[in-house]
C-alpha positions as a Markdown table, in Angstrom:
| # | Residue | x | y | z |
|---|---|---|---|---|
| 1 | Unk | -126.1 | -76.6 | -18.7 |
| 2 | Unk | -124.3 | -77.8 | -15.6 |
| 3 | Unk | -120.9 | -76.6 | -16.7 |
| 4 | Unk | -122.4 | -72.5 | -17.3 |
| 5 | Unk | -123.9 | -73.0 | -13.6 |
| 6 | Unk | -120.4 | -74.2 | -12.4 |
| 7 | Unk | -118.8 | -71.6 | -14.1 |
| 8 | Unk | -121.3 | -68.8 | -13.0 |
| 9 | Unk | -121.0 | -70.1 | -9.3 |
| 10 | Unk | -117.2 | -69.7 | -9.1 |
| 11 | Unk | -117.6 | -66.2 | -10.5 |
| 12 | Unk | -119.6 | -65.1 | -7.9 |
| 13 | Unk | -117.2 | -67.4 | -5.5 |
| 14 | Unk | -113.9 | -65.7 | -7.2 |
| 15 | Unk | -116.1 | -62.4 | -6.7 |
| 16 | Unk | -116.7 | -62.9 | -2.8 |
| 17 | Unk | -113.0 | -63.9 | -2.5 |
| 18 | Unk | -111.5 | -61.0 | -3.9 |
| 19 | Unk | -114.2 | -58.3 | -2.0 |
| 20 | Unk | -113.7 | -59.8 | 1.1 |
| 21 | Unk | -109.6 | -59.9 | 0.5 |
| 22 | Unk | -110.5 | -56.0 | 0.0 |
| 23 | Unk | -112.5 | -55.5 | 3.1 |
| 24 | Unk | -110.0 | -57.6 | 5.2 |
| 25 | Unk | -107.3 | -55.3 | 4.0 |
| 26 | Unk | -108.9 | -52.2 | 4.1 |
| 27 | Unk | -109.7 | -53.1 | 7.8 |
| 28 | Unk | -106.1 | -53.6 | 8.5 |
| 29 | Unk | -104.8 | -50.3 | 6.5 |
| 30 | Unk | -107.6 | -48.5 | 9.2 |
| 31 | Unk | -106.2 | -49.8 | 12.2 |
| 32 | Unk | -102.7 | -49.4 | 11.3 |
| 33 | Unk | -103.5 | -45.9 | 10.8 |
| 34 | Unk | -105.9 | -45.1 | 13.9 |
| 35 | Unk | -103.0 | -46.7 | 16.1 |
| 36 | Unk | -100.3 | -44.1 | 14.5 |
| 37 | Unk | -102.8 | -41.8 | 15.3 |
| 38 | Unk | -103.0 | -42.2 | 18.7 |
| 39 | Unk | -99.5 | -43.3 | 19.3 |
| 40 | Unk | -98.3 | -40.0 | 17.8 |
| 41 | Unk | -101.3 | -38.0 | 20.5 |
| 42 | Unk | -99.5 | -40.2 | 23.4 |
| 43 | Unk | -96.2 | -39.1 | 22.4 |
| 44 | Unk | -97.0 | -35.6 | 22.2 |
| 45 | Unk | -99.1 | -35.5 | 25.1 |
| 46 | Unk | -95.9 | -37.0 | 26.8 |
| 47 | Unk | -93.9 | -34.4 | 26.1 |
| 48 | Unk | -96.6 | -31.7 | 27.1 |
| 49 | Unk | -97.1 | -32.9 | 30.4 |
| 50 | Unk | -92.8 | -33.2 | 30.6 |
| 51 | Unk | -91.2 | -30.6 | 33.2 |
| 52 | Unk | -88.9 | -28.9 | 32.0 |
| 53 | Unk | -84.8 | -29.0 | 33.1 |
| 54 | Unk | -84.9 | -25.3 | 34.6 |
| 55 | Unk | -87.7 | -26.7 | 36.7 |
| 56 | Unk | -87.0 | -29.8 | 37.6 |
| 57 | Unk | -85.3 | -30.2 | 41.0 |
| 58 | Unk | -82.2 | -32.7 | 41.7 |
| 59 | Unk | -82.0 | -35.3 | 43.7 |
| 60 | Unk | -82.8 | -33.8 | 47.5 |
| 61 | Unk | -79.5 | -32.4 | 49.8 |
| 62 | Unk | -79.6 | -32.3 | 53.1 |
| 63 | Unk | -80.2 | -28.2 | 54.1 |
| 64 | Unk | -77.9 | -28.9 | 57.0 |
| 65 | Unk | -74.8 | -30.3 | 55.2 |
| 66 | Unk | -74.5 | -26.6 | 53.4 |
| 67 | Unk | -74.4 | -24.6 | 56.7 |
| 68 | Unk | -71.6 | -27.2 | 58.3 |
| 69 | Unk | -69.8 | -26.5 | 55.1 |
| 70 | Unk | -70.0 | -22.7 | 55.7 |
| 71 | Unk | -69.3 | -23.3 | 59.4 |
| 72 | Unk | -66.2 | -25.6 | 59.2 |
| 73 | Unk | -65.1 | -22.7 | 56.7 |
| 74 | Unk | -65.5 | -19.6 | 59.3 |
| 75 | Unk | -63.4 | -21.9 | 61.5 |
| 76 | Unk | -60.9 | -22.4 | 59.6 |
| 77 | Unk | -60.7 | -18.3 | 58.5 |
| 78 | Unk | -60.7 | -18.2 | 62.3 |
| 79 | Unk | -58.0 | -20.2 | 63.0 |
| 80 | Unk | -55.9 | -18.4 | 60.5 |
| 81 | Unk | -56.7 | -14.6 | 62.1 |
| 82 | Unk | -55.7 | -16.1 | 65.6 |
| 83 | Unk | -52.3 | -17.0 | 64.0 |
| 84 | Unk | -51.4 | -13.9 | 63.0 |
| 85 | Unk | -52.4 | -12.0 | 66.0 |
């Protein structure tokens, strides 16, 4: 009688074992797939909020370096004309 309990006990044992080896792994298979989820929302909310190239604005030039370019440029087209006069 003591060896059909034995063996009905690690049936249910063996039983236990293998349901919670399903539950474990069915937990992990959910949260690998909520995380793709949500890495895959992050990188397209990433690239939503992005700005794009024609709007983006380079790195910031000094306003007044541009006009002493143009002036150093008149000076030297008027150093020229007052050569040939």
């Amino acid at each position: 009688m003591t060896g059909e309990l034995e063996a009905q006990a690690y049936s249910v044992l063996a039983t236990l074992a293998a349901l919670l080896l399903l539950f474990v792994t069915g937990g992990v298979i959910y949260l690998t797939a909520v995380e793709w989820r949500d890495k895959r929302k992050r990188t397209q909310e990433a690239l939503d909020t992005r700005t794009p190239v024609r709007k983006r604005r380079g790195p910031k030039q000094d306003p007044n370096k541009d006009q002493k370019k143009d002036s150093k440029k008149g000076q030297k087209k008027d150093k020229k004309k007052g050569q040939k006069k």
